[in-house]
Each structure stands twice: as C-alpha cells, then as structure tokens.
PyMOL Python script that loads the backbone (N, CA, C, O; Angstrom):
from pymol import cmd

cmd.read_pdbstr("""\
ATOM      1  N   UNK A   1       0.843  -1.183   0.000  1.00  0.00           N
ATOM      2  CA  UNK A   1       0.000   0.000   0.000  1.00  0.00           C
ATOM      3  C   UNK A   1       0.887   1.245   0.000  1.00  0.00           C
ATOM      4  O   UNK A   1       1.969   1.226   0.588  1.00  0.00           O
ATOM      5  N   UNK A   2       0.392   2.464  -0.732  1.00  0.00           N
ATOM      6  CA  UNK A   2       1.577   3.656  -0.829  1.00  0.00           C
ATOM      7  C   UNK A   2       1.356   4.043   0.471  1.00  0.00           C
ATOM      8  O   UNK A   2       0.615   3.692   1.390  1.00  0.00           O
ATOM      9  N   UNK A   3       2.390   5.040   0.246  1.00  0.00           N
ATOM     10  CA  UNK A   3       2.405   6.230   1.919  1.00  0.00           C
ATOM     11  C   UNK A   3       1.463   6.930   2.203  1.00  0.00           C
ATOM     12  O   UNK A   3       1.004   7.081   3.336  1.00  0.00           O
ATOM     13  N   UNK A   4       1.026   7.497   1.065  1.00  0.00           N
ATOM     14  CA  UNK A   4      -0.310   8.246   1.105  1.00  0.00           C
ATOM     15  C   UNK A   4      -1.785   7.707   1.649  1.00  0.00           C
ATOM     16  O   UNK A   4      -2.433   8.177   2.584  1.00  0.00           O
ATOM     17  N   UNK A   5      -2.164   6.462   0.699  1.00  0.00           N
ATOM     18  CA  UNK A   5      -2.960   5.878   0.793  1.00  0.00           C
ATOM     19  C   UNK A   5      -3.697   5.591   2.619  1.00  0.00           C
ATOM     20  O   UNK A   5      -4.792   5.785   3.146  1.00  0.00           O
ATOM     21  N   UNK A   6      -1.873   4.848   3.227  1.00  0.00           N
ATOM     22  CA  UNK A   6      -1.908   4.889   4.760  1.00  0.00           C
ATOM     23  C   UNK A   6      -2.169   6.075   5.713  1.00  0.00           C
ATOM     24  O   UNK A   6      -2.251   5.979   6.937  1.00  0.00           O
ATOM     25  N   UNK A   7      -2.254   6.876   5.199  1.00  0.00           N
ATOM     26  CA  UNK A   7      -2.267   8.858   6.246  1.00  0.00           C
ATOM     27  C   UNK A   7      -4.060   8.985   5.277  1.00  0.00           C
ATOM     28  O   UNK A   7      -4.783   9.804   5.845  1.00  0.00           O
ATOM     29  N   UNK A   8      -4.403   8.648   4.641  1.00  0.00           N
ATOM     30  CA  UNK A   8      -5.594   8.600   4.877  1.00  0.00           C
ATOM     31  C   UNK A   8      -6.613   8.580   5.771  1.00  0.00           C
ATOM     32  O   UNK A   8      -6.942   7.422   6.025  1.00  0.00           O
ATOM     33  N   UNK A   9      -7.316   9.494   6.414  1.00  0.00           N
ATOM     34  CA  UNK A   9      -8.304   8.978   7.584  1.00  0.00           C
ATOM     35  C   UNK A   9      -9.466   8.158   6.893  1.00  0.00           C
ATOM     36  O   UNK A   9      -9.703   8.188   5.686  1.00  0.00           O
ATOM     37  N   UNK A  10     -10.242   7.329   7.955  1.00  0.00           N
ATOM     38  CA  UNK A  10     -11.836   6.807   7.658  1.00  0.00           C
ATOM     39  C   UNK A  10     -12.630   7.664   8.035  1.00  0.00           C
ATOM     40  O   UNK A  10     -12.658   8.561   8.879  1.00  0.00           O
ATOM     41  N   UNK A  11     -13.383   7.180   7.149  1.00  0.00           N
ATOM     42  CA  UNK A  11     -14.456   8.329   6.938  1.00  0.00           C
ATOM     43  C   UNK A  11     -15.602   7.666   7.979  1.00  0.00           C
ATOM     44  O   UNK A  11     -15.864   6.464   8.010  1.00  0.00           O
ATOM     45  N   UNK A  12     -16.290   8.788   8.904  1.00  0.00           N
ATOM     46  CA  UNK A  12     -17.235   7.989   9.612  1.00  0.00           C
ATOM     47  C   UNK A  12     -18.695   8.164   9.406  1.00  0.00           C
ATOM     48  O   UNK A  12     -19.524   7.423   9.934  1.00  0.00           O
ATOM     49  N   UNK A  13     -19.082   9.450   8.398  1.00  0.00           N
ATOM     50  CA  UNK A  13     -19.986  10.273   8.157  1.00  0.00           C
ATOM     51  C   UNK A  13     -20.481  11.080   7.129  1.00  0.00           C
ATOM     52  O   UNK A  13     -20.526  12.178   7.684  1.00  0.00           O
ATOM     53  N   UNK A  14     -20.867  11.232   6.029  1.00  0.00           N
ATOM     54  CA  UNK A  14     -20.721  11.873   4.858  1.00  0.00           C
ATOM     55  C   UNK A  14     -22.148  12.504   4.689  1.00  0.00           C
ATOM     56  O   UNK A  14     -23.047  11.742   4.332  1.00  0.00           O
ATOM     57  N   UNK A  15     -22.544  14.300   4.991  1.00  0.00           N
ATOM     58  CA  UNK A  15     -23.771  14.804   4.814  1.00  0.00           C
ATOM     59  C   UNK A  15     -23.648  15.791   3.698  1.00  0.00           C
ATOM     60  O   UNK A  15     -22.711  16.418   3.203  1.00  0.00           O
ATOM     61  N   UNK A  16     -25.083  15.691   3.457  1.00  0.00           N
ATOM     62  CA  UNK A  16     -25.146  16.869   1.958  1.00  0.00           C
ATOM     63  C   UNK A  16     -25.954  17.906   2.900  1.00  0.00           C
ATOM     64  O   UNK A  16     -26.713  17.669   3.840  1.00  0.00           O
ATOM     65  N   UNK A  17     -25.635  18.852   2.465  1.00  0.00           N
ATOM     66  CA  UNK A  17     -26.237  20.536   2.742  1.00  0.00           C
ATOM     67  C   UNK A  17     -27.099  20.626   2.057  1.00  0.00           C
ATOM     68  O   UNK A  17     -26.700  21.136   1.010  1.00  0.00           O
ATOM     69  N   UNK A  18     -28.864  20.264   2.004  1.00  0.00           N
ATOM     70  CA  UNK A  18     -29.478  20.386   0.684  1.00  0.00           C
ATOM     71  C   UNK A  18     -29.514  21.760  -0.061  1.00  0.00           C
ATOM     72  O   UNK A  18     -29.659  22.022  -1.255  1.00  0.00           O
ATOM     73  N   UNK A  19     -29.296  22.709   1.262  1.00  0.00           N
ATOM     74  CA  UNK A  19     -29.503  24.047   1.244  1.00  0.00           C
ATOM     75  C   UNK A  19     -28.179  24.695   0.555  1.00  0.00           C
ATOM     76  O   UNK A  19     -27.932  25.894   0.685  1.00  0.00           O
ATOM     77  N   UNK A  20     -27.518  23.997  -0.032  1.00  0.00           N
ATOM     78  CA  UNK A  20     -26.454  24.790  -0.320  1.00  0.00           C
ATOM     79  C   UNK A  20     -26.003  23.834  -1.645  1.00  0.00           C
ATOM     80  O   UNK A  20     -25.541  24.369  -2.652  1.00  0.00           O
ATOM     81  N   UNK A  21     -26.123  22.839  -1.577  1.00  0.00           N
ATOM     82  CA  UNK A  21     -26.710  22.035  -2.989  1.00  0.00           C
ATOM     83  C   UNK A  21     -27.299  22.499  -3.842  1.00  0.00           C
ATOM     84  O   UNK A  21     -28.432  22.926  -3.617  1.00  0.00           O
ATOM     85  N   UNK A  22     -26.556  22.599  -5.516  1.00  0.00           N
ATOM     86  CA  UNK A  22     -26.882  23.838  -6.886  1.00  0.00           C
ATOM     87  C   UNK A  22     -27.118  22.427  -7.936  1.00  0.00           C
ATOM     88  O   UNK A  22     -27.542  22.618  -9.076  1.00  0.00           O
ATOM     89  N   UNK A  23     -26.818  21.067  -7.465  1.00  0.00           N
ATOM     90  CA  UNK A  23     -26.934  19.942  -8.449  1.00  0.00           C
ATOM     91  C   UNK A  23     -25.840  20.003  -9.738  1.00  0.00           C
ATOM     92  O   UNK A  23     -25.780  19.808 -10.952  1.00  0.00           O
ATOM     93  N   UNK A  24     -25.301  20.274  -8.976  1.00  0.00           N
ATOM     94  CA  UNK A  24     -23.782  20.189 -10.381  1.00  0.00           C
ATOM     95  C   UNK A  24     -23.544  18.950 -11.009  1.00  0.00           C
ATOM     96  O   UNK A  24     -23.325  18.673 -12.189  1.00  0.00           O
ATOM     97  N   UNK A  25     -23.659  18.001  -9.614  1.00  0.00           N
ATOM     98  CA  UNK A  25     -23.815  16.885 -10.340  1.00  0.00           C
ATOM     99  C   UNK A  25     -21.581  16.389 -10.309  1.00  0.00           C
ATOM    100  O   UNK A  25     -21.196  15.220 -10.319  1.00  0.00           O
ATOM    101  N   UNK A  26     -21.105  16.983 -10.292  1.00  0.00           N
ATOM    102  CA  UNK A  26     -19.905  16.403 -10.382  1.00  0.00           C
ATOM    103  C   UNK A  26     -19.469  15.526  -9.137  1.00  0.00           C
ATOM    104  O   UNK A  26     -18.407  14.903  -9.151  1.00  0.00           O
ATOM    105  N   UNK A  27     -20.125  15.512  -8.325  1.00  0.00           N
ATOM    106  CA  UNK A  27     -19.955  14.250  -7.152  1.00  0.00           C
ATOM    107  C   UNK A  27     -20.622  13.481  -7.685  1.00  0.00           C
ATOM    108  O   UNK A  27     -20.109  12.363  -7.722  1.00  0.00           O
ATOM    109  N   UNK A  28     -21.621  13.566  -8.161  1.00  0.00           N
ATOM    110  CA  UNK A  28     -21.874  11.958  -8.921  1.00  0.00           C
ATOM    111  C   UNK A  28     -21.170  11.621  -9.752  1.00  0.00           C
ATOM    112  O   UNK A  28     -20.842  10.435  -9.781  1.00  0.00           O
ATOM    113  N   UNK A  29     -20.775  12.348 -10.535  1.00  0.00           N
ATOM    114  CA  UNK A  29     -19.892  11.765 -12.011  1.00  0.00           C
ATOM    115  C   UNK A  29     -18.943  11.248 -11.351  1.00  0.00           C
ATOM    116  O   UNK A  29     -18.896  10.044 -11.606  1.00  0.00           O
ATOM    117  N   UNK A  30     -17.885  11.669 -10.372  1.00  0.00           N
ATOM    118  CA  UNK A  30     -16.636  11.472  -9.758  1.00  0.00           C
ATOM    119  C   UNK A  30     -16.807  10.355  -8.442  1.00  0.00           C
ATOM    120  O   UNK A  30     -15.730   9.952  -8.003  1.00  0.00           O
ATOM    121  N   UNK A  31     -18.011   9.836  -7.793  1.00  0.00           N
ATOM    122  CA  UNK A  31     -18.119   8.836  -7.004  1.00  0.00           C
ATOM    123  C   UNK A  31     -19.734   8.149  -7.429  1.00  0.00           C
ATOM    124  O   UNK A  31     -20.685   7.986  -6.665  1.00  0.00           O
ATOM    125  N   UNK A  32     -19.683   7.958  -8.311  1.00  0.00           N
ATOM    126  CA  UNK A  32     -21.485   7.383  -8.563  1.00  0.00           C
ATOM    127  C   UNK A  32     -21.597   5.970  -7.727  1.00  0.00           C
ATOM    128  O   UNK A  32     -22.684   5.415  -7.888  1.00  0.00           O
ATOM    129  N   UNK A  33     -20.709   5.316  -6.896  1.00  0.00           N
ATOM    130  CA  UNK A  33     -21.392   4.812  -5.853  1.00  0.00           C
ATOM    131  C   UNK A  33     -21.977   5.244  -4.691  1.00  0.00           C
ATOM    132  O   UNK A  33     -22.779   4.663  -3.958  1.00  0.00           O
ATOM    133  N   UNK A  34     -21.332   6.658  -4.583  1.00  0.00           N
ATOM    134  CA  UNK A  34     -21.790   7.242  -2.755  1.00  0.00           C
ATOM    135  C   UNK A  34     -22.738   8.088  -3.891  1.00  0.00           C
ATOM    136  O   UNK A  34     -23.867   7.602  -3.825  1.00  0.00           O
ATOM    137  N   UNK A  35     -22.700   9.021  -4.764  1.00  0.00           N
ATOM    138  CA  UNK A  35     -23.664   9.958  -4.944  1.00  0.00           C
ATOM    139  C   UNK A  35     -24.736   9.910  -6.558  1.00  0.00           C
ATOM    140  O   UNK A  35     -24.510   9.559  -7.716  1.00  0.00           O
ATOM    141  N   UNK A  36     -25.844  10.427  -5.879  1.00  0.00           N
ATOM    142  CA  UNK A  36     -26.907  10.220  -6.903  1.00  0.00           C
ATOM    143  C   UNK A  36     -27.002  12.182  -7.431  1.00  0.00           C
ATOM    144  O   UNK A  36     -26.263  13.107  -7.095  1.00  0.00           O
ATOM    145  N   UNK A  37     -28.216  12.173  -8.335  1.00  0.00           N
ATOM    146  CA  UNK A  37     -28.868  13.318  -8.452  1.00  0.00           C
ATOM    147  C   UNK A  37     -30.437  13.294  -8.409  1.00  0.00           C
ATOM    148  O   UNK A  37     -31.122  13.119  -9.417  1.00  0.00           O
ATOM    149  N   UNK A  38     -30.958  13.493  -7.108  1.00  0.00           N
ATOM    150  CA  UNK A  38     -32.445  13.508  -7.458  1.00  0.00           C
ATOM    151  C   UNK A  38     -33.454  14.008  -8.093  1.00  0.00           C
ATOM    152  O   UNK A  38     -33.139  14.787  -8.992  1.00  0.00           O
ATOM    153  N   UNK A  39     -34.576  13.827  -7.934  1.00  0.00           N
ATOM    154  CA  UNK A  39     -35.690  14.317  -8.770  1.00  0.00           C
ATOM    155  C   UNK A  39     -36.025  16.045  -8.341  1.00  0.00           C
ATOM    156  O   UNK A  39     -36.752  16.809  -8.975  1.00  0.00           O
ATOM    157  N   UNK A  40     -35.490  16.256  -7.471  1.00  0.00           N
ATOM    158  CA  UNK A  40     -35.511  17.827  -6.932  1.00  0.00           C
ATOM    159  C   UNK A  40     -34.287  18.478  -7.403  1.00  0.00           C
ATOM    160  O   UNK A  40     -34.261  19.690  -7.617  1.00  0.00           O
ATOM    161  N   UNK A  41     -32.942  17.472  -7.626  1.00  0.00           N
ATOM    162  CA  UNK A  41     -31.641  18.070  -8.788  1.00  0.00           C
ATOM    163  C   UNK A  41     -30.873  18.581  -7.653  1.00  0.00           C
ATOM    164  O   UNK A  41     -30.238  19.613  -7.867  1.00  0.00           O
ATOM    165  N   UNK A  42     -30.807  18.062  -6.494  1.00  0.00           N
ATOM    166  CA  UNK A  42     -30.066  17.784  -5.568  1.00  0.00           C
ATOM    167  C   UNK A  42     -29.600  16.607  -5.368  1.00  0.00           C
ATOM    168  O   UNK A  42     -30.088  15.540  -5.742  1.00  0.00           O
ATOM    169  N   UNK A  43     -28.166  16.881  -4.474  1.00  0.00           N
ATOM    170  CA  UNK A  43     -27.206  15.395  -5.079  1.00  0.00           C
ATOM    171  C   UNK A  43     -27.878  14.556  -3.284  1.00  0.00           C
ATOM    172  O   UNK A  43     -28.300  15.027  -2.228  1.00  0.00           O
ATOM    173  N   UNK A  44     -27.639  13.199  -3.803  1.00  0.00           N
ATOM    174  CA  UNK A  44     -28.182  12.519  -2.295  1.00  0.00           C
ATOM    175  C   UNK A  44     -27.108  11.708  -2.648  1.00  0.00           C
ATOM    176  O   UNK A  44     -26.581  11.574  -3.752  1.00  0.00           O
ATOM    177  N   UNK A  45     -26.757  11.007  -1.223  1.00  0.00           N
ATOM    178  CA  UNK A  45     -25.871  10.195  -0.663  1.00  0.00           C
ATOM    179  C   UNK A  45     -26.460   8.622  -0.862  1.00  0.00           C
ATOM    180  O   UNK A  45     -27.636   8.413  -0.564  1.00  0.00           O
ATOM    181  N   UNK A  46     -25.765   7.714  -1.282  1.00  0.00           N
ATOM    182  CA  UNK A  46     -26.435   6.348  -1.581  1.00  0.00           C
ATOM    183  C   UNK A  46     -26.051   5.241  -0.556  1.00  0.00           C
ATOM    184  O   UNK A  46     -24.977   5.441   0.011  1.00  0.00           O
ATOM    185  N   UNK A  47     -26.755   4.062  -0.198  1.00  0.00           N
ATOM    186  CA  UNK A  47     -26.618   3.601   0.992  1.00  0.00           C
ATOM    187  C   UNK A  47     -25.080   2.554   0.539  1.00  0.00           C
ATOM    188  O   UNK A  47     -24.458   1.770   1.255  1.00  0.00           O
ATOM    189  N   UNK A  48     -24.960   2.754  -0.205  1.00  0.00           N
ATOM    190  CA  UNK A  48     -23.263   1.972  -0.860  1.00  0.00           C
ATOM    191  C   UNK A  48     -22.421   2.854  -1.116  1.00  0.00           C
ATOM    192  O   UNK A  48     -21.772   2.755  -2.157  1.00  0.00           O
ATOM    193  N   UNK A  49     -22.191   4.073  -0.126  1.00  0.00           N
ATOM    194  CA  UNK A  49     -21.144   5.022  -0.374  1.00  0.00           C
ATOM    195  C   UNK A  49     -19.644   4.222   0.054  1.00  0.00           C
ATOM    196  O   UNK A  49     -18.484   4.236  -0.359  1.00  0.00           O
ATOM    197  N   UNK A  50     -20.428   3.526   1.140  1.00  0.00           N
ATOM    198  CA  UNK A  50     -18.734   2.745   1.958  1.00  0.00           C
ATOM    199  C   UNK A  50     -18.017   1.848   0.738  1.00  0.00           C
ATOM    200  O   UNK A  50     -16.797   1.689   0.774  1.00  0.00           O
ATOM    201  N   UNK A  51     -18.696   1.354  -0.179  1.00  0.00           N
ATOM    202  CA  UNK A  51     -18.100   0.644  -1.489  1.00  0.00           C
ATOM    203  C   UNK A  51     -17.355   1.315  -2.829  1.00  0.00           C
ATOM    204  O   UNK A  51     -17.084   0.817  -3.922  1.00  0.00           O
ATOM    205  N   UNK A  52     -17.107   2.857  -2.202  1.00  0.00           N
ATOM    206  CA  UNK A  52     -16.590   3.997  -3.096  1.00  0.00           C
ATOM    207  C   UNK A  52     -15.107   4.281  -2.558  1.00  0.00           C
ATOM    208  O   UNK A  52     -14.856   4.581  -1.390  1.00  0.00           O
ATOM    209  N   UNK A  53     -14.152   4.142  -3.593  1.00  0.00           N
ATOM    210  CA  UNK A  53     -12.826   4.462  -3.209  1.00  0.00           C
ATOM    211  C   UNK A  53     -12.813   5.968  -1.822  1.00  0.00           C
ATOM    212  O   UNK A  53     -13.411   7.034  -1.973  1.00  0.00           O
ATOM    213  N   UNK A  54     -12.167   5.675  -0.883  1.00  0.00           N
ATOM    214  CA  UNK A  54     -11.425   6.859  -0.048  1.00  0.00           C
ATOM    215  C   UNK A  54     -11.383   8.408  -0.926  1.00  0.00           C
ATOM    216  O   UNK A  54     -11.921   9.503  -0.767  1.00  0.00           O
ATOM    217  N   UNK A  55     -10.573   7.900  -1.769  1.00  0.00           N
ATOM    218  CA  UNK A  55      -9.603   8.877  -2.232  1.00  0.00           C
ATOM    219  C   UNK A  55     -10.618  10.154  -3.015  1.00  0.00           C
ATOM    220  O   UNK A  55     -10.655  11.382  -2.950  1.00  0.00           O
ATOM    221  N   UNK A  56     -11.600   8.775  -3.978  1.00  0.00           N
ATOM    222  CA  UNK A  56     -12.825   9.417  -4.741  1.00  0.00           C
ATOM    223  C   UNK A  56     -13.846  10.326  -3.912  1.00  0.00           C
ATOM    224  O   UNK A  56     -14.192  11.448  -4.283  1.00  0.00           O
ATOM    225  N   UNK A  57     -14.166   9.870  -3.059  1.00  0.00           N
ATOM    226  CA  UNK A  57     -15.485  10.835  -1.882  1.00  0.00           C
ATOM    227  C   UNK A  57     -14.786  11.761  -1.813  1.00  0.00           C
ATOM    228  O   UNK A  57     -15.195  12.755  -2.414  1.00  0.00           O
ATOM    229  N   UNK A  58     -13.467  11.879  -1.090  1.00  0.00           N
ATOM    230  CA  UNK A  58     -12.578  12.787  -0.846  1.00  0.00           C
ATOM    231  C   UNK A  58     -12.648  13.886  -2.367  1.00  0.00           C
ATOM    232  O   UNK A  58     -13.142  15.013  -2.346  1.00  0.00           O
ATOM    233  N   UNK A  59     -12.265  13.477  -3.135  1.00  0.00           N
ATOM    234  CA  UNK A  59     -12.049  14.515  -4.431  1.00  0.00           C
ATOM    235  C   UNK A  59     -13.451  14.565  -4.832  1.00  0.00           C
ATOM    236  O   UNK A  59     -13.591  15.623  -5.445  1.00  0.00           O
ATOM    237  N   UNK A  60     -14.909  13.728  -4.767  1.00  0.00           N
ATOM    238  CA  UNK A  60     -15.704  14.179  -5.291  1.00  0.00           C
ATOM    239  C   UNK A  60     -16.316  15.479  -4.017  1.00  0.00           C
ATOM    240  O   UNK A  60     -16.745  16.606  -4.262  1.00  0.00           O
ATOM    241  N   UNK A  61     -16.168  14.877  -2.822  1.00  0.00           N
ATOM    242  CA  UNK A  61     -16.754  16.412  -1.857  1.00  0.00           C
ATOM    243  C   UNK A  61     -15.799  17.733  -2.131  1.00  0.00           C
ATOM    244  O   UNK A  61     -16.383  18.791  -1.896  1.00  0.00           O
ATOM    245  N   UNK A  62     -14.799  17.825  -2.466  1.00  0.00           N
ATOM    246  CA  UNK A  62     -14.199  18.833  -3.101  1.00  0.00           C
ATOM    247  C   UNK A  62     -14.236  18.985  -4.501  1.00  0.00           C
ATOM    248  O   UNK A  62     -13.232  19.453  -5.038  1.00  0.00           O
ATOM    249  N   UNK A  63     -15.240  18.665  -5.215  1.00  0.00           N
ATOM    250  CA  UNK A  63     -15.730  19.351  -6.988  1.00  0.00           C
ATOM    251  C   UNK A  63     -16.640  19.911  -6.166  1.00  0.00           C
ATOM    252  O   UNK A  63     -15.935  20.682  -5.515  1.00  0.00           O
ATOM    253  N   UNK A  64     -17.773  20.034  -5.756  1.00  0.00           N
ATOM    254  CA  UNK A  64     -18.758  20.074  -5.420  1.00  0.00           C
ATOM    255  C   UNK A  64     -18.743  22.331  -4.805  1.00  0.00           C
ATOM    256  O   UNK A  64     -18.656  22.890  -3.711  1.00  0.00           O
ATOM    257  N   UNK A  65     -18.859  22.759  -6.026  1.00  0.00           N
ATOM    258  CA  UNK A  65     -18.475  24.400  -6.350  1.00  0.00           C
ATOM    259  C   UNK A  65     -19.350  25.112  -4.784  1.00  0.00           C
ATOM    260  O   UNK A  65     -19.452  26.329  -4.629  1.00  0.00           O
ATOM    261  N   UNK A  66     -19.875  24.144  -3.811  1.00  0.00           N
ATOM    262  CA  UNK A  66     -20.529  25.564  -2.939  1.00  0.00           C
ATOM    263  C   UNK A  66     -19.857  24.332  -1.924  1.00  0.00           C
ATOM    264  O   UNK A  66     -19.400  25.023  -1.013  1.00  0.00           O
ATOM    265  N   UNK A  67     -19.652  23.397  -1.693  1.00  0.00           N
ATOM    266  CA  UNK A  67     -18.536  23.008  -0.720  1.00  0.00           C
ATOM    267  C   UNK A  67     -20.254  22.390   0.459  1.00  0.00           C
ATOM    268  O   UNK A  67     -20.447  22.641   1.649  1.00  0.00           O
ATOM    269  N   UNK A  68     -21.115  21.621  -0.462  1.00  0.00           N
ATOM    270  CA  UNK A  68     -22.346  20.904   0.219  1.00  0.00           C
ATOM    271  C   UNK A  68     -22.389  19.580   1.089  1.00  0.00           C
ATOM    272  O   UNK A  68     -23.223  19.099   1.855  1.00  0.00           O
ATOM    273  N   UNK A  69     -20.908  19.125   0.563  1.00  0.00           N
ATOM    274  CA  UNK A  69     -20.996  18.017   1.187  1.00  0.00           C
ATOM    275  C   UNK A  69     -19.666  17.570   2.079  1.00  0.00           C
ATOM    276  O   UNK A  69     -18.600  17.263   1.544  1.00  0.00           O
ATOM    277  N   UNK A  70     -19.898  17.577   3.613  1.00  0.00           N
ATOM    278  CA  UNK A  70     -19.191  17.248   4.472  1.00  0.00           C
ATOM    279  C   UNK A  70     -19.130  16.052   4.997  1.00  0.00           C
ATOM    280  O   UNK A  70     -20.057  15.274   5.221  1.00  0.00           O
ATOM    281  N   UNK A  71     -17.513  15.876   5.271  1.00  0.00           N
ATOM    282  CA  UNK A  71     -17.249  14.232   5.570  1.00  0.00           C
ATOM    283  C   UNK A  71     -16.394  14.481   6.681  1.00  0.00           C
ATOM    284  O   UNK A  71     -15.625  15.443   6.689  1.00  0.00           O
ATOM    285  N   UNK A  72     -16.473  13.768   7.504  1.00  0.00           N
ATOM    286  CA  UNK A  72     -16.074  13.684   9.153  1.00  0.00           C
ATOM    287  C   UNK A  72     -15.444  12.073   9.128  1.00  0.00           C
ATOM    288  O   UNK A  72     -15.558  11.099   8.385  1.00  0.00           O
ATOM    289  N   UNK A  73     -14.900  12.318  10.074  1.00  0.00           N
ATOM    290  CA  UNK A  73     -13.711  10.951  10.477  1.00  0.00           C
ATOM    291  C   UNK A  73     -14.106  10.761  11.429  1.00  0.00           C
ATOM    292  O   UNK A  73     -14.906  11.434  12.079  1.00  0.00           O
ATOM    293  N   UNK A  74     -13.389   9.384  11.779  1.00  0.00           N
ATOM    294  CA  UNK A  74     -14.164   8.423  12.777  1.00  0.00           C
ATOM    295  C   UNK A  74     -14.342   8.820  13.831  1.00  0.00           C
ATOM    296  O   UNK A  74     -15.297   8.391  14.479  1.00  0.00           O
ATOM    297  N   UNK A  75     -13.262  10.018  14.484  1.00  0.00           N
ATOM    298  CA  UNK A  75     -13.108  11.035  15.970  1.00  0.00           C
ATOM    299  C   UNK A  75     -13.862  12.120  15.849  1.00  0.00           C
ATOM    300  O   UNK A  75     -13.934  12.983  16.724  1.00  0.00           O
ATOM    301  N   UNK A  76     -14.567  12.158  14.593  1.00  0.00           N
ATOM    302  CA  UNK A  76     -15.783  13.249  14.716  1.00  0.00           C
ATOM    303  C   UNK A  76     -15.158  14.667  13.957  1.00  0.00           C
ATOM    304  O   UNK A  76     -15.722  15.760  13.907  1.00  0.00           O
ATOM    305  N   UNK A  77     -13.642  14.252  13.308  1.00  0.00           N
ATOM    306  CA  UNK A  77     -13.385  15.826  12.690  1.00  0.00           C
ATOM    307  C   UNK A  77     -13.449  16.211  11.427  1.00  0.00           C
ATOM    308  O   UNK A  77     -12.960  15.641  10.452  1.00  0.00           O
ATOM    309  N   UNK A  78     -14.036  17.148  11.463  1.00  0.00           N
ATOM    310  CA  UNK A  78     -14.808  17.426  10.079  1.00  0.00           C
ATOM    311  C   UNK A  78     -13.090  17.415   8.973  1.00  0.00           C
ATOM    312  O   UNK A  78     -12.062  18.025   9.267  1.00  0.00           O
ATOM    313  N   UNK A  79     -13.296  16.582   7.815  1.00  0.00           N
ATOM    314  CA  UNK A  79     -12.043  16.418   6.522  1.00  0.00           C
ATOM    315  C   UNK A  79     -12.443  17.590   5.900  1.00  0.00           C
ATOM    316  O   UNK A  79     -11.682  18.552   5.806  1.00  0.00           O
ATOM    317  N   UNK A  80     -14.000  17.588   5.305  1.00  0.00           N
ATOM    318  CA  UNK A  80     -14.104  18.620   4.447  1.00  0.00           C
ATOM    319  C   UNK A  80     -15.253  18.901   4.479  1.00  0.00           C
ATOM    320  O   UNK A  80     -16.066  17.976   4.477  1.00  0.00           O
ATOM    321  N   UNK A  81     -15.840  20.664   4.531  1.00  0.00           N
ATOM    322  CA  UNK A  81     -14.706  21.410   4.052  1.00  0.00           C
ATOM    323  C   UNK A  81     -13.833  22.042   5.113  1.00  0.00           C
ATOM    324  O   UNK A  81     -14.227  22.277   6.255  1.00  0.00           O
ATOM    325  N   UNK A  82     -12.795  22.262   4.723  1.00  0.00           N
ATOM    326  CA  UNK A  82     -12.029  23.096   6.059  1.00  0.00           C
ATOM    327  C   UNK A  82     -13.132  23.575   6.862  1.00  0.00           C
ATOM    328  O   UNK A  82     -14.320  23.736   6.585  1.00  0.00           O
ATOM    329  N   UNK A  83     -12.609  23.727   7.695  1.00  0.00           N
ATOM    330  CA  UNK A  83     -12.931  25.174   8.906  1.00  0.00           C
ATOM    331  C   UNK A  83     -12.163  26.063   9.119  1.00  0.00           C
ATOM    332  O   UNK A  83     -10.983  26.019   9.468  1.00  0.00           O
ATOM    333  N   UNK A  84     -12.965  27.087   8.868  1.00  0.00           N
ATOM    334  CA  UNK A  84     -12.324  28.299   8.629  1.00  0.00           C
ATOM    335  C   UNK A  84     -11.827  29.326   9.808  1.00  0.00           C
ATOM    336  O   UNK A  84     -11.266  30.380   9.513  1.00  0.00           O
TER     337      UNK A  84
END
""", "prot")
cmd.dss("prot")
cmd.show_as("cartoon", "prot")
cmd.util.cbc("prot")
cmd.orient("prot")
C-alpha cells in the first residue's frame, strides 16, 4: 500500500447541505457509488457510499463548487470542508 494511501483517515460520516446544494452533479460523475442526483436536482448520498474508493469521496466532496458536502472521520473531525 503507498504512503499516502496509509495517512488517509476513515471516513465515519458523509452529509449533503441540501440548502447549499446547486446539483452540479460532479460528485456523482466522480463517485457514482456514494452519490446520486435527485428528482428535486439535488445530489443525495447512496446507501453503498462505503463501497466507493477513499480517495474518490474525498475529491468528489471537493468538486462540489458551494462546498455541500461534508465528511467527518471516525473522531468526529470534520475532513471537508475546512474550517475556517
């Protein structure tokens, strides 16, 4: 396994902001196991996100242009988006 791969945290939590959700849609393109686009054109979280590469959630919650979807680690600290 690389170096990187290992300094990875687990992810314990992954929420969408519906309210801040514009449906771009590029978290789905970039993890279409964790993310959908619904019938309201907001992105939803799928119950097989845990079957989606690390690395992918990670880079698809950062496409995501208003920063809607936050992912927390197993100790409860928010990965993304920063805190400012």
């Amino acid at each position: 396994m690389p170096d990187d791969q290992e300094k990875l945290p687990r992810i314990k939590s992954i929420t969408i902001d519906r309210n801040l959700c514009i449906g771009a849609a590029s978290c789905a393109a970039l993890a279409p196991k964790a993310f959908a686009i619904d019938s309201e054109n907001k992105a939803v979280l799928k119950d097989t996100w845990r079957e989606e590469d690390l690395e992918m959630l990670i880079a698809a919650a950062k496409s995501c242009p208003t920063n809607a979807i936050i992912i927390q680690d197993e100790e409860g600290n928010q990965i993304w988006p920063p805190k400012t």
